[in-house]
C-alpha positions as a Markdown table, in Angstrom:
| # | Residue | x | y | z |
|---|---|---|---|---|
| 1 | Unk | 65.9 | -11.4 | 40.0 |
| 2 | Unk | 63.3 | -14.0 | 39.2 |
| 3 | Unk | 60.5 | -13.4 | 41.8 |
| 4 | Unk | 60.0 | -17.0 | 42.8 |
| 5 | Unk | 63.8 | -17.6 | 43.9 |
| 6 | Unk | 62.8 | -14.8 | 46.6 |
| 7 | Unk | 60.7 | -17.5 | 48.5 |
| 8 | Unk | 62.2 | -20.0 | 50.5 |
| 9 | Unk | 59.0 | -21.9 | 50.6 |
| 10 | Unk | 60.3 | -22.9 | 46.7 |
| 11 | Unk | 63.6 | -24.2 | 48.0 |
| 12 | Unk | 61.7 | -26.3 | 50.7 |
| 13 | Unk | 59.2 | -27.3 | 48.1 |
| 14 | Unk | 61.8 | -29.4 | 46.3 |
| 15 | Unk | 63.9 | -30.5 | 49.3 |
| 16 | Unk | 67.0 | -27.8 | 49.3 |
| 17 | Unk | 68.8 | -25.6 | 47.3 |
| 18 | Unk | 70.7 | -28.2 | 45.9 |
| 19 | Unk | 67.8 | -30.4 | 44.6 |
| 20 | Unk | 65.9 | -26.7 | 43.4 |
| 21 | Unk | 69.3 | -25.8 | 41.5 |
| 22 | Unk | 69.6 | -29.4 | 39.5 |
| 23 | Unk | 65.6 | -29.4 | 38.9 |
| 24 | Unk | 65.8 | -26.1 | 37.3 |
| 25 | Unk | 69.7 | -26.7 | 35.6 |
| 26 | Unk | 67.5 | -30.6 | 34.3 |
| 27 | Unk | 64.3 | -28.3 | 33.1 |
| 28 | Unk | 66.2 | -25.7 | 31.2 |
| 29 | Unk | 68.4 | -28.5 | 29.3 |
| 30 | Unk | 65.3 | -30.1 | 28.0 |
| 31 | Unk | 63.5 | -26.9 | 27.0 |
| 32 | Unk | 66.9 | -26.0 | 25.2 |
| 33 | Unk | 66.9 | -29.2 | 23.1 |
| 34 | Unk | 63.1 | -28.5 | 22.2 |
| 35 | Unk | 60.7 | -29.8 | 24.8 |
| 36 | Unk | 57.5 | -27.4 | 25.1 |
| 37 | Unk | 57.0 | -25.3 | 27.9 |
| 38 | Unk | 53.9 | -26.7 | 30.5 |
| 39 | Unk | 52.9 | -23.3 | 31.3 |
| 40 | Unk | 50.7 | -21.3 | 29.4 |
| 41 | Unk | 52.2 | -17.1 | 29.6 |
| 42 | Unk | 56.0 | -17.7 | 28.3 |
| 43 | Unk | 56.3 | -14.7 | 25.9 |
| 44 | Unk | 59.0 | -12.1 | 27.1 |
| 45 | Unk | 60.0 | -14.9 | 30.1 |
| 46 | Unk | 63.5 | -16.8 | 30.0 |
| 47 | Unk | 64.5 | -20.4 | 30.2 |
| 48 | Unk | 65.0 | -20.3 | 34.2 |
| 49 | Unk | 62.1 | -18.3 | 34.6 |
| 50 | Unk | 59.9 | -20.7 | 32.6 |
| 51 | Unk | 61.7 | -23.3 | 34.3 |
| 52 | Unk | 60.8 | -21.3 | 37.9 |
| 53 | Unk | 57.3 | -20.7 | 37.4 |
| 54 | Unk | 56.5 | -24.9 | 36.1 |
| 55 | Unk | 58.1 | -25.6 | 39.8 |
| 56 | Unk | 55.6 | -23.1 | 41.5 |
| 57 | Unk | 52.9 | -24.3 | 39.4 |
| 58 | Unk | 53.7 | -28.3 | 40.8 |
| 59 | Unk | 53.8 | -29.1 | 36.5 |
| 60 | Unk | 57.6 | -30.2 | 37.6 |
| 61 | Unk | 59.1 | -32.0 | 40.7 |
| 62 | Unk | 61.8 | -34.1 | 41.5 |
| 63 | Unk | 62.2 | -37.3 | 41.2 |
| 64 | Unk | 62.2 | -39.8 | 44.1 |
| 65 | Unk | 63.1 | -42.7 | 42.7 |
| 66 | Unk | 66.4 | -44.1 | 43.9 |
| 67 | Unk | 68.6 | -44.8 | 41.1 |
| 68 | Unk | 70.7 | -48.0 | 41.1 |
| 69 | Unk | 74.2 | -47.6 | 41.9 |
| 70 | Unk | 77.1 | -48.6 | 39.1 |
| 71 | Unk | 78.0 | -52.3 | 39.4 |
| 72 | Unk | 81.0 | -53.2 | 37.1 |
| 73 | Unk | 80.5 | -56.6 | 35.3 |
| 74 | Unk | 83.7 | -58.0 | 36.4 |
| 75 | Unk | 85.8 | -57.6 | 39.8 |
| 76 | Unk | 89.4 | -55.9 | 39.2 |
């Protein structure tokens, strides 16, 4: 098990487990389609725990901004 799931000072760091699980699901999508790493020690480490240890480090959070809700263009 990755080492920094075992704190729950992580999951109250982003705001729930919820918000942790989608931060880390959004993280490992963009390091799959080729975005560098912001941490420094990856070798022998996986996705999620690269993913992990950029939460710990505050190099990722999530993002507060309140998206705007779908408007269709015209009334059905």
């Amino acid at each position: 098990m990755i080492e920094g799931l075992k704190h729950f000072e992580l999951v109250e760091k982003v705001g729930g487990r919820f918000r942790l699980t989608a931060l880390i699901q959004r993280r490992m999508l963009e390091l799959m389609q080729g975005s560098r790493p912001l941490i420094d020690d990856t070798k022998g480490k996986t996705m999620i725990e690269i993913a992990v240890q950029e939460i710990i480090e505050d190099k990722i959070t999530v993002d507060e901004t309140p998206e705007k809700p779908f408007m269709p263009k015209h009334k059905i």
